[in-house]
C-alpha positions as CSV (number, residue, x, y, z in Angstrom):
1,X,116.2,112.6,171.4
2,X,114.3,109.6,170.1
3,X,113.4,111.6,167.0
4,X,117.3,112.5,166.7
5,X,118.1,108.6,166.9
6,X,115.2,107.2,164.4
7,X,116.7,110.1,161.8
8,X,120.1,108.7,162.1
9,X,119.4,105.4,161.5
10,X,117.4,106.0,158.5
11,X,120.1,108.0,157.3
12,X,122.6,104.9,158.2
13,X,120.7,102.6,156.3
14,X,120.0,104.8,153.3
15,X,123.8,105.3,152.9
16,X,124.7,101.5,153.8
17,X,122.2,100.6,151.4
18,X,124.0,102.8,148.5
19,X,127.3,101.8,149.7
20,X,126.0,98.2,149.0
21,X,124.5,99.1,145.3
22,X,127.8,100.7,144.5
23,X,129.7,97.6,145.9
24,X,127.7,95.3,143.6
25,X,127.6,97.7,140.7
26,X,131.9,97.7,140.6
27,X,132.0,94.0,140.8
28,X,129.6,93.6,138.2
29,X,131.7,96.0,135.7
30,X,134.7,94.6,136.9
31,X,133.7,91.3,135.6
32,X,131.9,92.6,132.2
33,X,134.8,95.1,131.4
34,X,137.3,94.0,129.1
35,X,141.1,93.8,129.6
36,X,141.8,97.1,128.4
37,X,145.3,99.1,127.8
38,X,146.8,101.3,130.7
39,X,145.5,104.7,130.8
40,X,144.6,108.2,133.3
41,X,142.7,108.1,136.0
42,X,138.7,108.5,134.4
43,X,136.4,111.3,136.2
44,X,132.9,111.1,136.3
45,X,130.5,111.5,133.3
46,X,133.2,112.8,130.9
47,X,136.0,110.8,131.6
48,X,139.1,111.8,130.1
49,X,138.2,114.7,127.8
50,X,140.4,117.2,130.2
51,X,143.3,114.6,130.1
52,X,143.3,114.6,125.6
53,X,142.3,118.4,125.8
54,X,144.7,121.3,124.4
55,X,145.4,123.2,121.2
56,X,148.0,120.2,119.6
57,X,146.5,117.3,120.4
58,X,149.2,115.0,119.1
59,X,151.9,116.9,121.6
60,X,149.0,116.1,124.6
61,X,148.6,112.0,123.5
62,X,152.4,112.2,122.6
63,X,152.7,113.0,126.4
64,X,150.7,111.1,127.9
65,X,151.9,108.2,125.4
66,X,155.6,108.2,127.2
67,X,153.6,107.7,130.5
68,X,151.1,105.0,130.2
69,X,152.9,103.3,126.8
70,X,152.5,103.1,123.2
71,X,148.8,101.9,123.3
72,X,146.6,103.5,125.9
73,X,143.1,103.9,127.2
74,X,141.0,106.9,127.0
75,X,137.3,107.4,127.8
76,X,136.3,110.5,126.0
77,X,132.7,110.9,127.0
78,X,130.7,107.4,126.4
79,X,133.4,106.4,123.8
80,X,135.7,104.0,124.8
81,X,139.0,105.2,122.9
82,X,142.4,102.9,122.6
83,X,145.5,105.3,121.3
84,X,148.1,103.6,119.4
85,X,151.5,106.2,119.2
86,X,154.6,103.9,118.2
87,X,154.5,102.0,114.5
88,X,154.6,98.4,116.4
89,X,151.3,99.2,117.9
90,X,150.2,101.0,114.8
91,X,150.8,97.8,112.7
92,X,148.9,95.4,114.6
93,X,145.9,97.8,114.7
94,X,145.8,98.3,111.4
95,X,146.9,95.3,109.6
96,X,147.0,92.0,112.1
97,X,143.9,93.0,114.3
98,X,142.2,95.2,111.5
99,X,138.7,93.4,111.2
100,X,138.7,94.2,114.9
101,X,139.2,98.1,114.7
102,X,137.3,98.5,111.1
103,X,133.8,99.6,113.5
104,X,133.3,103.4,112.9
105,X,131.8,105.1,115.8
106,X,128.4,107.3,115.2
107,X,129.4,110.8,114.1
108,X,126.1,113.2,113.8
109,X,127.9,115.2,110.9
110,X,128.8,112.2,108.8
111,X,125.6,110.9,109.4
112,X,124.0,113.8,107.9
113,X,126.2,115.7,105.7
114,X,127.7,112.3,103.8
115,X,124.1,110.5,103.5
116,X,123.8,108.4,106.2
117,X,127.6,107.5,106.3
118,X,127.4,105.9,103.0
119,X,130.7,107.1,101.5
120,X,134.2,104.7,102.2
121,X,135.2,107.2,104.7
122,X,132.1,106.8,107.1
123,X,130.4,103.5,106.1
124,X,130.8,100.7,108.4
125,X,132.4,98.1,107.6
126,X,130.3,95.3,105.6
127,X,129.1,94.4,101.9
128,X,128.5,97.6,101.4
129,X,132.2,99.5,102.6
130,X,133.4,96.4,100.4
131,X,132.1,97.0,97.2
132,X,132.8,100.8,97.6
133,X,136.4,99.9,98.0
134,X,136.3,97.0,95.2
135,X,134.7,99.9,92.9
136,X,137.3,102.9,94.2
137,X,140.0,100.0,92.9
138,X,138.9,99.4,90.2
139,X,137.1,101.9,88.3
140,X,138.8,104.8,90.2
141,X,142.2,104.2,90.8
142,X,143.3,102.1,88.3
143,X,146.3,102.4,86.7
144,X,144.3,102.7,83.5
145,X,141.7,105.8,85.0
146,X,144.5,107.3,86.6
147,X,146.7,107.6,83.3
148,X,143.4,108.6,81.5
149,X,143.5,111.8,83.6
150,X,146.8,112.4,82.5
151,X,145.9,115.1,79.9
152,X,144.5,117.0,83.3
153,X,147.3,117.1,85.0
154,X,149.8,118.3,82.3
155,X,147.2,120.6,81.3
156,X,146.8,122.2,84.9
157,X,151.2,122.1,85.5
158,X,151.2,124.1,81.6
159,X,149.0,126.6,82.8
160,X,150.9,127.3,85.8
161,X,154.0,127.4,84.2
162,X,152.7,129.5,82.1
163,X,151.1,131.9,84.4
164,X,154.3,132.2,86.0
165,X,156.5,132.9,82.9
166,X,154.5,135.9,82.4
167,X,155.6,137.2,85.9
168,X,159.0,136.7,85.4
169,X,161.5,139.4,87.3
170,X,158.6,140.2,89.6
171,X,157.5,139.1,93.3
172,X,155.0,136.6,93.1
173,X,152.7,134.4,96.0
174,X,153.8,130.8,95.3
175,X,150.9,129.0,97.6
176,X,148.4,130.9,95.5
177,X,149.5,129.2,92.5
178,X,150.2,126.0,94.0
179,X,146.3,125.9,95.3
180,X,145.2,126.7,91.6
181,X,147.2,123.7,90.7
182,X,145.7,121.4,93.0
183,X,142.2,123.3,92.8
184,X,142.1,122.7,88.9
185,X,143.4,119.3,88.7
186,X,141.1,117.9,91.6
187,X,137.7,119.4,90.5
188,X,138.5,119.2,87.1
189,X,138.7,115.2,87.7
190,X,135.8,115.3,90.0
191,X,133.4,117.2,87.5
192,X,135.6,117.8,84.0
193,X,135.0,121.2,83.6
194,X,133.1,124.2,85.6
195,X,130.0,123.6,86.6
196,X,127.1,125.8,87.8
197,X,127.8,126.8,91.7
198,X,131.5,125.7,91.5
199,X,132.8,128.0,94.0
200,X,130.2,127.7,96.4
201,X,130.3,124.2,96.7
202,X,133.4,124.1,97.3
203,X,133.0,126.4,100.2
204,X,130.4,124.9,101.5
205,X,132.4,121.3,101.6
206,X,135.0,123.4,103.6
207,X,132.5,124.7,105.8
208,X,130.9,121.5,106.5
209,X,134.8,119.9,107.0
210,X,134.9,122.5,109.5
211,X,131.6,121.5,111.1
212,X,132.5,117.6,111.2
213,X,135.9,118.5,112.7
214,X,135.1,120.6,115.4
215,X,134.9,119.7,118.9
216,X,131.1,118.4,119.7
217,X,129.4,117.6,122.8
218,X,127.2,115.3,120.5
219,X,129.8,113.0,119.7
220,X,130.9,112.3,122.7
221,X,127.5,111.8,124.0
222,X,125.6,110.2,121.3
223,X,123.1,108.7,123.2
224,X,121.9,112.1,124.7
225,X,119.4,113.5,123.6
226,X,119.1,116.3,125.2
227,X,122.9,117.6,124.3
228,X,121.9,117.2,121.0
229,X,118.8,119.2,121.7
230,X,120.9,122.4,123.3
231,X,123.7,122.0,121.0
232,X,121.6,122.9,118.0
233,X,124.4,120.6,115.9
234,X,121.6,119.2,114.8
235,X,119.6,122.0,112.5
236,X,122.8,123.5,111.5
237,X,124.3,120.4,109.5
238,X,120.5,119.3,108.2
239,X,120.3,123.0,106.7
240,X,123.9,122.7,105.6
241,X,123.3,119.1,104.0
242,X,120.2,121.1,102.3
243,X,122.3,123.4,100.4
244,X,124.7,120.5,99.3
245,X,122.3,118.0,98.1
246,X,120.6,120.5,95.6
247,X,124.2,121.6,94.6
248,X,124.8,117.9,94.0
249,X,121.9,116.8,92.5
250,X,122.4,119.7,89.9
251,X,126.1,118.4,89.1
252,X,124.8,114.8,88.6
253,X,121.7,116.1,86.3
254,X,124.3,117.9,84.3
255,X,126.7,115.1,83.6
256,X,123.5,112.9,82.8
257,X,122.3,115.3,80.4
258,X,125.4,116.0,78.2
259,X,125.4,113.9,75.4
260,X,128.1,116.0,73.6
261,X,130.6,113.1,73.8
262,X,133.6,115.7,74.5
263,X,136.3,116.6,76.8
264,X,137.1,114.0,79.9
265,X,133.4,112.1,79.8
266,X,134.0,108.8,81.2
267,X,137.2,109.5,82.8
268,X,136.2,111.4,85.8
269,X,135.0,110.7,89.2
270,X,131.1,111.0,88.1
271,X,130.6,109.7,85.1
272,X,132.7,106.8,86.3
273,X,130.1,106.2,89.1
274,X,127.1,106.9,87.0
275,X,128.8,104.1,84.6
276,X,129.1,101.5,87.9
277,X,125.6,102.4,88.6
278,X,123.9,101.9,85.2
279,X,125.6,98.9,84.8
280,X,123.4,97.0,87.7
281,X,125.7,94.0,88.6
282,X,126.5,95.0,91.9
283,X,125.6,92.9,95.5
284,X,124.5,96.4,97.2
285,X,122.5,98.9,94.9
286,X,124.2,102.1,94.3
287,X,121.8,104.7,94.6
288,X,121.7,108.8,93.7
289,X,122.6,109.7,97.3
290,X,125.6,107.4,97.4
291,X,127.2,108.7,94.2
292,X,126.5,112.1,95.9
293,X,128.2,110.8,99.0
294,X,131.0,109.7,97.3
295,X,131.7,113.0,95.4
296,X,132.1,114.6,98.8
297,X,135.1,112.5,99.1
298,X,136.6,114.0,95.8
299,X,135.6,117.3,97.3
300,X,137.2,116.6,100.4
301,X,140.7,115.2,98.9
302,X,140.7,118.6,97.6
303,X,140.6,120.4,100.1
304,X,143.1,117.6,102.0
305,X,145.4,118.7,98.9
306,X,145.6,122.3,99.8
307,X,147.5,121.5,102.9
308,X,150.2,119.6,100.4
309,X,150.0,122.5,98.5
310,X,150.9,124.5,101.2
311,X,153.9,122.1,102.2
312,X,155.1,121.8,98.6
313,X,155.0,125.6,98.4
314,X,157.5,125.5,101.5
315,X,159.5,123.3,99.3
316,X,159.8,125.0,96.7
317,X,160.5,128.2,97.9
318,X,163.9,126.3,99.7
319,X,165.2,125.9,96.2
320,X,167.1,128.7,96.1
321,X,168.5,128.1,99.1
322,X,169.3,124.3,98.3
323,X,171.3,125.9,95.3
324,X,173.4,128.5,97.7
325,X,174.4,125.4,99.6
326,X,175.5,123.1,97.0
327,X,177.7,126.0,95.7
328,X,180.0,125.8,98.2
329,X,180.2,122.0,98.2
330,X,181.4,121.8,94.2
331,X,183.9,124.0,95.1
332,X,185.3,122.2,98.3
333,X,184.7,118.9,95.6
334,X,186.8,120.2,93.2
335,X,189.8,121.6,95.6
336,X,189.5,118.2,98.1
């Protein structure tokens, strides 16, 4: 009976001594946390992950946006997460409190496939994100670069015409052509003309796009080592950042070595770089792997292009219909 009595005291202190710890630990973070936006209830260790989860994402923060308002809290793992969803909010995040919101969180796949996060998509902000933007205006899209890749894009719209002249009176697959058209007019800025492993770099930037987009465990728990570990993210990006630096490094040796003086030199995304860099007045050296890091932006508005290729395929398919119903209204014009 004693020994029954002496084990439940021990076990009353333990858990009064726990309830005590918590107790001090929630007032502590109650004090340190910040005033943050309405959001879900937070679970243990991954927070709200089940609350944003779902195939549409925008239709699940859509939802839960008309419940706890247009900006909102969510704790996706260890990131702390605020949700803008009305154009109010929106401004303010992006325009009157954007020094506040330019911080980029950690992503494993922009860390390694974009070379340290050192292209204007992924680099923090600071000297360095500011002189890539000061560069991108203006020696990239100038009025004056963009008009000097003029002769591209006629060239490009010609050839599709073209192509499609010669299939007059037959059935032909619009979106294929439309993705030619953005495929030749966006690589053909980016590296002039074809260049050794053309295809297969652009696969691989799709692949990697894939990678970086997907859902991770690492991201959400940077700090983890061991996810990272049993994920395997890890070795699958470094041996897919292998393949793309050699393909890179062969484009750049290319454009370095031709000395022909022809076609679109100077007016394209690398040689314009290569330019920037030789020139040597710049606060924050421009090295090899940051030019190759910001190719993979060129590469990647490519492949953002194919979904407006897709849409303006949709578009131009409606013609014909657009023509059946303004028909109809000339007539009723004419008799009204």
């Amino acid at each position: 009976m004693e020994f029954t009595f002496a084990s439940f005291q021990t076990i009353f202190s333990f858990l009064f001594v726990l309830l005590v710890i918590k107790t001090l630990n929630r007032s502590r973070t109650n004090r340190s946390t910040p005033n943050l936006p309405p959001g879900p209830r937070k679970l243990p260790f991954i927070g709200n992950i089940l609350d944003a989860a779902g195939p549409l994402p925008h239709h699940t923060l859509g939802k839960l946006a008309k419940k706890y308002g247009p900006l909102m809290h969510l704790q996706l793992g260890e990131n702390s997460t605020i949700v803008a969803s009305s154009a109010k909010t929106a401004k303010e995040v992006m325009k009157t409190h954007d020094l506040n919101f330019a911080y980029r969180p950690f992503l494993l796949a922009a860390h390694i496939l974009a070379y340290k996060s050192t292209n204007i998509m992924f680099s923090p902000y600071g000297d360095y994100w500011r002189q890539l933007r000061r560069i991108c205006n203006t020696e990239l899209l100038s009025s004056k670069h963009v008009q000097s890749l003029r002769p591209i894009r006629e060239q490009e719209v010609s050839n599709l015409i073209h192509t499609i002249s010669k299939r007059s009176g037959s059935v032909i697959d619009l979106s294929e052509f439309i993705y030619a058209l953005t495929y030749g007019i966006t690589t053909r800025s980016v590296f002039g003309k074809k260049v050794k492993h053309q295809e297969a770099l652009i696969s691989l930037v799709g692949e990697s796009i894939a990678s970086a987009g997907g859902f991770t465990l690492t991201d959400l728990y940077p700090s983890s080592k061991v996810i990272s570990f049993l994920s395997g993210f890890r070795p699958k990006l470094e041996k897919m950042h292998q393949r793309l630096d050699k393909m890179l490094n062969d484009v750049i040796e290319e454009h370095k070595t031709n000395e022909d003086g022809q076609g679109d030199a100077n007016h394209l995304l690398v040689d314009a770089l290569l330019k920037v860099q030789e020139c040597g007045n710049l606060e924050v050296p421009l090295t090899v792997d940051n030019i190759k890091a910001i190719i993979l932006v060129g590469k990647f508005l490519f492949l953002f292009k194919v979904s407006v290729s897709v849409y303006l395929s949709y578009l131009l398919s409606q013609t014909g219909q657009v023509k059946l119903k303004c028909c109809p209204l000339k007539k009723m014009g004419r008799t009204g």
